[in-house]
C-alpha positions as CSV (number, residue, x, y, z in Angstrom):
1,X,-84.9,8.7,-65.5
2,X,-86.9,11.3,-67.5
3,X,-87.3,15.1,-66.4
4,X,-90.9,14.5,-65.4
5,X,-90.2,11.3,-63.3
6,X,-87.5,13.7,-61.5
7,X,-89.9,16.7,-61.8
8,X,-92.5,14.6,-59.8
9,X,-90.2,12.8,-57.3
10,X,-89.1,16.1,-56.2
11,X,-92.9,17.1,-56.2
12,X,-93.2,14.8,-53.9
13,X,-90.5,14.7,-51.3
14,X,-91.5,18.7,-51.0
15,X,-95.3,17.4,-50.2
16,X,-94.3,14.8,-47.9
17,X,-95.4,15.8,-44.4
18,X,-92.1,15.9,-41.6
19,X,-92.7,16.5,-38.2
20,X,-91.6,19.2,-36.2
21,X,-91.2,19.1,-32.5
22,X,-90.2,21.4,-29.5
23,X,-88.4,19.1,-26.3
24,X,-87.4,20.4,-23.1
25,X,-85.3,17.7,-21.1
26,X,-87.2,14.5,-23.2
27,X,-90.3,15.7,-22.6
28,X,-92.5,16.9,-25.7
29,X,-93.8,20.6,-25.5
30,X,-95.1,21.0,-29.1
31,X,-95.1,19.3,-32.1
32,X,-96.4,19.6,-35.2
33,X,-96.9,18.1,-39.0
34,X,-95.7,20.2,-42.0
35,X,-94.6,19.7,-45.8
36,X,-91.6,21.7,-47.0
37,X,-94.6,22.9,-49.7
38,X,-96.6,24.2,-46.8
39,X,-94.0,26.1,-45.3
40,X,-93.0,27.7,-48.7
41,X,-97.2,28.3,-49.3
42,X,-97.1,30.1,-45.4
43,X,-93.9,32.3,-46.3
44,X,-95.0,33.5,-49.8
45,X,-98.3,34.4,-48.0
46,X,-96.8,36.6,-45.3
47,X,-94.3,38.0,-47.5
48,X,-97.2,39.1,-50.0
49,X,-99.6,40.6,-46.6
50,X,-96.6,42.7,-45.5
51,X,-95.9,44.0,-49.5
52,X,-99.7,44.9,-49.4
53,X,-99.4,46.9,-46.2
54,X,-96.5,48.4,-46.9
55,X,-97.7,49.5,-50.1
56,X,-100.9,50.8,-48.8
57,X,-98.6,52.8,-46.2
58,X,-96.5,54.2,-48.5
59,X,-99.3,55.5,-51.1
60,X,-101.6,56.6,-48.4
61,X,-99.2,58.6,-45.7
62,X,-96.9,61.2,-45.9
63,X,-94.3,58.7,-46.3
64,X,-94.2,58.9,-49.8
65,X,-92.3,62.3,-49.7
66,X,-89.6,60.8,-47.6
67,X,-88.5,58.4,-50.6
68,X,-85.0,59.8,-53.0
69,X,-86.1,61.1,-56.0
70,X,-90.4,60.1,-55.7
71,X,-91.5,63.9,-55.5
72,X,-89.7,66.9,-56.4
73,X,-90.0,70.1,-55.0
74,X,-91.3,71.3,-58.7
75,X,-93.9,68.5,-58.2
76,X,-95.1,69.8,-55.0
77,X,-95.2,73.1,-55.7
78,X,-97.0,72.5,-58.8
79,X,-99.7,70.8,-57.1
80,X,-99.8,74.1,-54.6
81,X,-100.1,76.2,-57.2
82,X,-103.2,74.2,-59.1
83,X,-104.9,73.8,-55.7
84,X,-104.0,77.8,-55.3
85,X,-105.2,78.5,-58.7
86,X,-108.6,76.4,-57.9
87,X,-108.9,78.1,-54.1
88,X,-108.7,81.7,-56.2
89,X,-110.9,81.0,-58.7
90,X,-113.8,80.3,-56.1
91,X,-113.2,83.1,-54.1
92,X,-113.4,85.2,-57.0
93,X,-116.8,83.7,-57.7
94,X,-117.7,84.1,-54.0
95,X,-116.4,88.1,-54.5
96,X,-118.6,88.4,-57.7
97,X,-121.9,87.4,-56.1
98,X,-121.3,89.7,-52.9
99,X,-121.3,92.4,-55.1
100,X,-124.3,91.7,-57.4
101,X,-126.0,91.2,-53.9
102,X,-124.9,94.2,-52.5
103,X,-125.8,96.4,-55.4
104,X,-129.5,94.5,-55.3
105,X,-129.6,95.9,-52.4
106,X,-128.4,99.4,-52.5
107,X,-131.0,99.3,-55.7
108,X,-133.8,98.3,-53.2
109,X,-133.1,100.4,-50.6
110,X,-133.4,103.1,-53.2
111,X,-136.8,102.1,-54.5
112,X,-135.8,100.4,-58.2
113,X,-136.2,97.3,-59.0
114,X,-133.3,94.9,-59.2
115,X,-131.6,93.1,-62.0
116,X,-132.0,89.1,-61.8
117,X,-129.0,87.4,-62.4
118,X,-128.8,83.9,-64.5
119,X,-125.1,83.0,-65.1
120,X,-123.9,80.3,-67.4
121,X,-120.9,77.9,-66.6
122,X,-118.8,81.1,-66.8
123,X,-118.1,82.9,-63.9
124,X,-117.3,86.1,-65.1
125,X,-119.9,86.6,-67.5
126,X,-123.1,87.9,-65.9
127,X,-126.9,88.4,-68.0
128,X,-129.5,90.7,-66.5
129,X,-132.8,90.6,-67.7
130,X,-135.3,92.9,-66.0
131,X,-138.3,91.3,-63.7
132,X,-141.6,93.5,-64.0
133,X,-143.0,94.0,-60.7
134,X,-146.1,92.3,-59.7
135,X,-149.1,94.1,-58.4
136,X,-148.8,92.3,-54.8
137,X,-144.8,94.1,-55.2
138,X,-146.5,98.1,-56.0
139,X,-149.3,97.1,-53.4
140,X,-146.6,96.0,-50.7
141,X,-144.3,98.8,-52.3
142,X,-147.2,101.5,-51.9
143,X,-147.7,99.9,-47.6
144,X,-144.3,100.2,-47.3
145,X,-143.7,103.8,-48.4
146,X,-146.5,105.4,-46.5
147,X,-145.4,103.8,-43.4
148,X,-142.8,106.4,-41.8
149,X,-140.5,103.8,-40.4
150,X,-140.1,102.0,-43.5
151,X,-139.7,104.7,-45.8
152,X,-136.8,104.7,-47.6
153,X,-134.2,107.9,-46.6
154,X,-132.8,110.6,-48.8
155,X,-129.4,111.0,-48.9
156,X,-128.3,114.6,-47.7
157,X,-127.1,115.7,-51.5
158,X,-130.8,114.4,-52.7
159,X,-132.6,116.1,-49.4
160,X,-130.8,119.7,-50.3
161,X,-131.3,119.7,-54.1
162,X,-135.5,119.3,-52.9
């Protein structure tokens, strides 16, 4: 007999169909009709769905920490400190604007025009160019100071030296 004859004889006893059958006292419950092949398809299939769960489960949950040797403390606290570094670098941006805003202000407030601000990518480097007013800004300007409730206030050093 050759190694393929024996090959496909045991091809086939594997994809021959046996029954199986559940009895209580003589009497049939359940039975059913199954290959050796099909059983082995059934198992590799559940054994590959429970790999892919637990896989998922372990990449996606905080499981992954609770594994020997996955993540070190180093690791962690190197992620911390990026995600630190990152949280810092906004606020600082954040801090930078509340200023320039603020000082727009206090230069409204005391009658100048302000600087307008266009900033590159980098957040630390700031260019001011000057914006001329418009005539509807003196005319609105002009309303504005003649009106007593919206005229802008001396300070007490400023009222003194007058």
């Amino acid at each position: 007999m050759k190694f393929w004859d024996k090959v496909k004889s045991w091809f086939d006893n594997m994809a021959r169909e046996r029954q199986i059958s559940v009895q209580d006292n003589g009497t049939e419950r359940w039975s059913a009709e199954i290959s050796p092949l099909k059983l082995t398809a059934i198992g590799v299939g559940i054994i590959a769905v429970v790999f892919v769960v637990l896989l998922l489960l372990v990449a996606y949950t905080p499981l992954l920490d609770l594994l020997p040797g996955y993540r070190t403390s180093a690791t962690k606290a190197r992620e911390m400190l990026i995600r630190n570094i990152v949280r810092t670098d906004s606020l600082e941006r954040r801090l930078n604007e509340m200023l320039i805003y603020n000082e727009n202000r206090i230069l409204v407030v005391g009658g100048k025009t302000p600087a307008m601000q266009s900033s590159k990518n980098d957040s630390l480097q700031h260019y001011k160019e000057y914006v001329a007013p418009s005539k509807e800004d003196s005319l609105l300007r002009r309303k504005m100071e003649n009106d007593e409730r919206y005229r802008p206030r001396k300070s007490t050093a400023e009222a003194k030296n007058d």
